[in-house]
DONUKE-79134 format. One record per residue (C-alpha): x, y, z; residue in one letter. Coordinates in steps of 0.02 Angstrom, whole numbers, plus 50000, padded with zeros to 5 digits. Layout:
XYZA...
! end
This chain:
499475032046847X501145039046830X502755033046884X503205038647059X504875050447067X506515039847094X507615047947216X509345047447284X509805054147458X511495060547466X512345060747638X513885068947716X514785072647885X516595077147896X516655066948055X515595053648122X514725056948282X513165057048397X512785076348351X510845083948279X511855080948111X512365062648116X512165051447956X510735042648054X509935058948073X510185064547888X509435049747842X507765046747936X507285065547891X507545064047720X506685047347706X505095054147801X505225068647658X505205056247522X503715046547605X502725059647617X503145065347429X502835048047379X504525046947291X505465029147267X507035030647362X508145020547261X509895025747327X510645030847469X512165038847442X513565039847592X515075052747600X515505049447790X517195056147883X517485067547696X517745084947697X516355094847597X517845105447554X518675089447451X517925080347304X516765066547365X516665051647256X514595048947289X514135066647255X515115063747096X514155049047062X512395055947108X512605071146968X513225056346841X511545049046882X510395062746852X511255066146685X510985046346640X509115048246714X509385033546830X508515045946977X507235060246945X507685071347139X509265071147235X508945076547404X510005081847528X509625086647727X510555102947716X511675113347582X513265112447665X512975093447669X513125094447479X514585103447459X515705120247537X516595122947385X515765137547346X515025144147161X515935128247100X514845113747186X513315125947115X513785125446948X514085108646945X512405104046984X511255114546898X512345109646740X512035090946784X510075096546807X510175108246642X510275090446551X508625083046634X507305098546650X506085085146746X507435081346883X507535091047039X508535096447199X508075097647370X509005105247523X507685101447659X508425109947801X508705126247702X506855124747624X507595125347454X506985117847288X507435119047115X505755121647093X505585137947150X506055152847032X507645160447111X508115143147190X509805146647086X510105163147198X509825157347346X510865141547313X512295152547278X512185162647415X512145145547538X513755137247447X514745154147488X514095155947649X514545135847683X516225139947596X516635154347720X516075144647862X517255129947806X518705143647795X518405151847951X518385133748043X519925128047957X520755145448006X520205142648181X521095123848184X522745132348117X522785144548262X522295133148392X523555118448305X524955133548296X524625137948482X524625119748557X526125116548482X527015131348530X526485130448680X527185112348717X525525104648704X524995088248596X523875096548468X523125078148420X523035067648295X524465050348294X525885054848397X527645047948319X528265032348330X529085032648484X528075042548575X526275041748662X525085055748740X524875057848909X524135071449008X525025086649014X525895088449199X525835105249211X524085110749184X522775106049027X522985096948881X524125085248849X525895081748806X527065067648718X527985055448846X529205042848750X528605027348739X529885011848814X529484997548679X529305009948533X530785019848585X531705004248593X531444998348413X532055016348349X533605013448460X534014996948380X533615002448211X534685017448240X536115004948276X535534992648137X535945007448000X537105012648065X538535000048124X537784987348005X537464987247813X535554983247850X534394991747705X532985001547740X531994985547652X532794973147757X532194984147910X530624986547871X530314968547831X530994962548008X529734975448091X528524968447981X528794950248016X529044952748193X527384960448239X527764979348283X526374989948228X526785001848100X526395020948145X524735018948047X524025005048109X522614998948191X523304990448306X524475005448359X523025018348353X521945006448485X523625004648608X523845024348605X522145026048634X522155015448798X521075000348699X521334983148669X522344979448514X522184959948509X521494954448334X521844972348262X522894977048091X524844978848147X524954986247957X526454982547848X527974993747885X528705000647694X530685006447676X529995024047662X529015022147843X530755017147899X531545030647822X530305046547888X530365039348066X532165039248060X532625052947979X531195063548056X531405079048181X530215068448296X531575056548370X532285071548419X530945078448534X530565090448403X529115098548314X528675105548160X527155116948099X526885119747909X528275109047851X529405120947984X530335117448143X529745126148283X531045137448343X531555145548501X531935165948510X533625161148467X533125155248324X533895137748355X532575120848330X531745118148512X531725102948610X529805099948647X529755081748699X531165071548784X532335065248630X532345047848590X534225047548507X535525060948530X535835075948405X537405067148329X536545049248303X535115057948218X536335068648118X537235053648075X535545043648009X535215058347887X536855056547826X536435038447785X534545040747728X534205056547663X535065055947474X535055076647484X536165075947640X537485063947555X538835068647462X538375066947283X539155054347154X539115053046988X538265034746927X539245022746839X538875022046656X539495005146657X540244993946792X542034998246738X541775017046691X543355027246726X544595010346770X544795005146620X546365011146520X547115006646358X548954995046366X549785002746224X549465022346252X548895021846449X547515031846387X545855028746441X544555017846383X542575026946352X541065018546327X540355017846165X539005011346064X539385003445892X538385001645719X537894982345754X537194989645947X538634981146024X539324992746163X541114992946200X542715001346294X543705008446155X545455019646177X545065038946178X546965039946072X546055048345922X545015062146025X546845067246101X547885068545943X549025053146011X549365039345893X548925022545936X548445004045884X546815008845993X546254994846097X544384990446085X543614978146193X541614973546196X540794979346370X539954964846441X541274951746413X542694960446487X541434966146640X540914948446667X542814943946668X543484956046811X541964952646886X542324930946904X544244937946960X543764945547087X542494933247144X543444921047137X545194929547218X544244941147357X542424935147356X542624925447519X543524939847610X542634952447735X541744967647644X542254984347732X541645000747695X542555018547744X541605029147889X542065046347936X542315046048150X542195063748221X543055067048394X541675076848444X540005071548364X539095084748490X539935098148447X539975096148260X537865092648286X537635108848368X538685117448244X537785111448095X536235117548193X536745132148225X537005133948014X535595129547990X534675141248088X535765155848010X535245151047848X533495152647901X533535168347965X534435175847841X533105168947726X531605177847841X532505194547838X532075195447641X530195192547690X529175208747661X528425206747851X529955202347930X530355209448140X532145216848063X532665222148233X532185204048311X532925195548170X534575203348167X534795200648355X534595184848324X535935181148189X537005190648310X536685177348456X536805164148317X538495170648234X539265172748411X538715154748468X539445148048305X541015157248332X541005147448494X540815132048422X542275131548293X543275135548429X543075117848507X544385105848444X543205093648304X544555080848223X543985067648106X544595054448042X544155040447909X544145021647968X543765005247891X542614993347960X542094978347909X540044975247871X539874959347943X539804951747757X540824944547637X541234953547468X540204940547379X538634945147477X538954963647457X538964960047249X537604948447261X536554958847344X536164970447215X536274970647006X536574991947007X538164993446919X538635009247012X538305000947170X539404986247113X540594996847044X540825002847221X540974984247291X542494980747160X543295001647202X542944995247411X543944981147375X545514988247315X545264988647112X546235003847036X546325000946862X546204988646716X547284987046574X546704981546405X547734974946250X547174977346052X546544959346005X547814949545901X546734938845800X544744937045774X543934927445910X545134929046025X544214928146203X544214941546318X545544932246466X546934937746533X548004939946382X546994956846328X546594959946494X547794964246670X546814969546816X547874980146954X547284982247137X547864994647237X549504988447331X550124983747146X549955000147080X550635006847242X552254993547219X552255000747040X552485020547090X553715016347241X554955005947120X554765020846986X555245032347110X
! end
């Protein structure tokens, strides 16, 4: 008596549900199939809430084992359960099938078998009709996202953090109301960056620690859905969570579609749900978080790169890496045709010098940091808006479908609005503030030298001074070395002049 046929049912849905397809449904079917074969079911392989348009890591691993003859039929309760990948799923599995001529396939739904003669037709003709399908659906969820959320409407899906659904006021659907206690923590985080020298880590380790759900969690996904959350996953809340909620176009009632803000027919972003901070805080903690919207600054090679300067020519000091690996500041004299004994000191010693000066002078004193304080943070917001939405437009009239007429009234409303705006008297100014730490903290609290660098430059360092050494050995102290803060230098220039 021969062996009976080993089989492995393979299983999908893109979404789990109580629908004619449900796993449940897939399964019984196939397994009544299988009894009256007489085959051995000896896997049951599950793909549940996965696209058939992405790889699945069980169809995977039921080709891998019909090539390794571990089953003899794989079975599945329709085609488009297998795959809607088109030609590609096909090939795929009459190559894995090529390798075992015994082994078969069976779509039981679709009354197809690899049995039959033109099985490899008709297959074909299923995975591109499943493929279209698949296409035409996900076509159909563009539009209808694209028109819900034009339209002021919550298309689904997790809201923001800040926000919850609720039913739309004005008709069907529903719509995004701000959420008090969620709202509350952006507020304070808003603050938190930006009056404070709080890191995104040290945020997101508070929110963490004190129990507010993260955007993904379960916990948060059960209290927007009206359920009970006690027991439930608050998740862990990572700097770059912080950073997209606060950063985002969301806290600012806006939308965006395809990576895009949704615009109004000025061309200016819309407003779509009540704002949670105000266009100049929000402008203010890009500024801070997004490194592309910062001013950019060259790093530090070293800690004391571009303040050190030779004693004896008052030229200045480069980095530079000897035979024996040992890295130094040595006197550019040479490289400018200027003669000179050429002072030469090694890197880390004289670094860990200025460093223990100024620790020692200044490390107890308040750290302070320079902020730029605009007169009229709304109007400079709306300005930079209105920029932006000139660049865009300008961008859309090099598209080969682009309205011209519409898009040139539009940078007409836009240039006029902006002339507008400059109009308005904007003054800023630059004020120090302290951080609410000392100098010491501020050093200790990181080991980047151009972040350091920046501690020493906050704290009034302009320049060091180094001597040639006068004998071998000599340590690196303050006989080689003069360090010269800012109200020195500036006591220097005013008795010169």
């Amino acid at each position: 008596m021969s062996a009976p046929i080993r089989a492995a049912l393979y299983l999908r849905l893109s979404q789990s549900d109580d629908a004619s397809t449900s796993i449940d449904r897939q399964e019984r079917d196939l397994r009544e199939h299988a009894d009256r074969e007489g085959w051995e079911v000896v896997a049951v392989l599950t793909d549940d809430g996965i696209s058939g348009r992405k790889s699945r890591a069980n169809a995977d691993e039921a080709l891998r084992m019909i090539r390794d003859g571990e089953i003899d039929a794989l079975a599945v309760w329709k085609f488009d359960r297998w795959s809607r990948q088109g030609l590609g799923a096909v090939a795929d599995l009459i190559a894995a099938l090529d390798t075992r001529p015994e082994a078969r396939f069976l779509a039981l739904r679709d009354g197809l078998r690899s049995e039959q003669p033109a099985w490899r037709i008709i297959a074909s003709v299923l995975a591109e009709v499943a493929r279209m399908e698949a296409d035409n659906t996900a076509t159909r969820v563009r539009s209808s996202i694209a028109t819900l959320r034009h339209s002021r409407r919550f298309p689904g899906g997790i809201a923001p953090f800040g926000y919850r659904p609720a039913p739309a006021p004005d008709g069907p659907g529903r719509v995004l109301i701000v959420d008090p206690i969620e709202a509350a923590v952006v507020r304070e985080t808003a603050t938190r960056l930006l009056d404070s020298p709080a890191s995104l880590v040290t945020v997101a380790l508070e929110l963490t620690e004190r129990g507010v759900p993260a955007p993904r969690s379960a916990a948060r996904a059960a209290a927007l859905a009206g359920r009970p959350t006690r027991g439930l996953d608050r998740g862990v809340w990572r700097y770059d969570a912080v950073r997209r909620v606060m950063a985002g176009e969301a806290i600012l009632g806006r939308v965006t579609h395809h990576g895009q803000l949704v615009r109004d027919a000025d061309g200016l972003p819309a407003q779509v749900w009540e704002p949670i901070v105000d266009l100049p805080t929000a402008q203010r903690l890009r500024a801070r978080l997004l490194p592309d919207a910062r001013p950019r600054r060259e790093r530090a090679a070293r800690l004391l790169s571009g303040v050190v300067f030779c004693a004896h020519c008052g030229g200045k000091m480069y980095v530079k890496h000897r035979g024996d690996s040992t890295i130094v500041y040595e006197c550019s004299a040479s490289a400018r045709g200027v003669k000179c004994v050429r002072a030469s000191i090694a890197a880390a010693p004289l670094e860990a010098f200025v460093a223990e000066q100024f620790l020692v002078r200044d490390g107890g004193l308040p750290e302070t940091r320079t902020i730029e304080v605009v007169s009229s943070p709304s109007t400079a917001a709306d300005l930079a808006d209105v920029e932006a939405a000139l660049r865009e437009t300008t961008a859309e009239l090099t598209l080969d479908d682009a309205d011209v007429p519409t898009l040139l009234a539009r940078l007409a409303t836009l240039k006029a609005r902006r002339a507008t705006l400059r109009e308005l008297p904007v003054e800023t100014e630059l004020r120090r503030v302290q951080t609410g730490r000392t100098r010491r903290e501020a050093w200790q609290a990181t080991e980047d030298p151009a972040s350091r660098r920046a501690v020493l430059l906050d704290a009034g360092l302009d320049h060091v001074t180094v001597s040639r050494r006068e004998r071998r050995g000599q340590p690196v102290d303050g006989s080689r070395v003069t360090i010269f803060d800012h109200s020195e230098t500036d006591e220097l220039a005013a008795a010169v002049s």
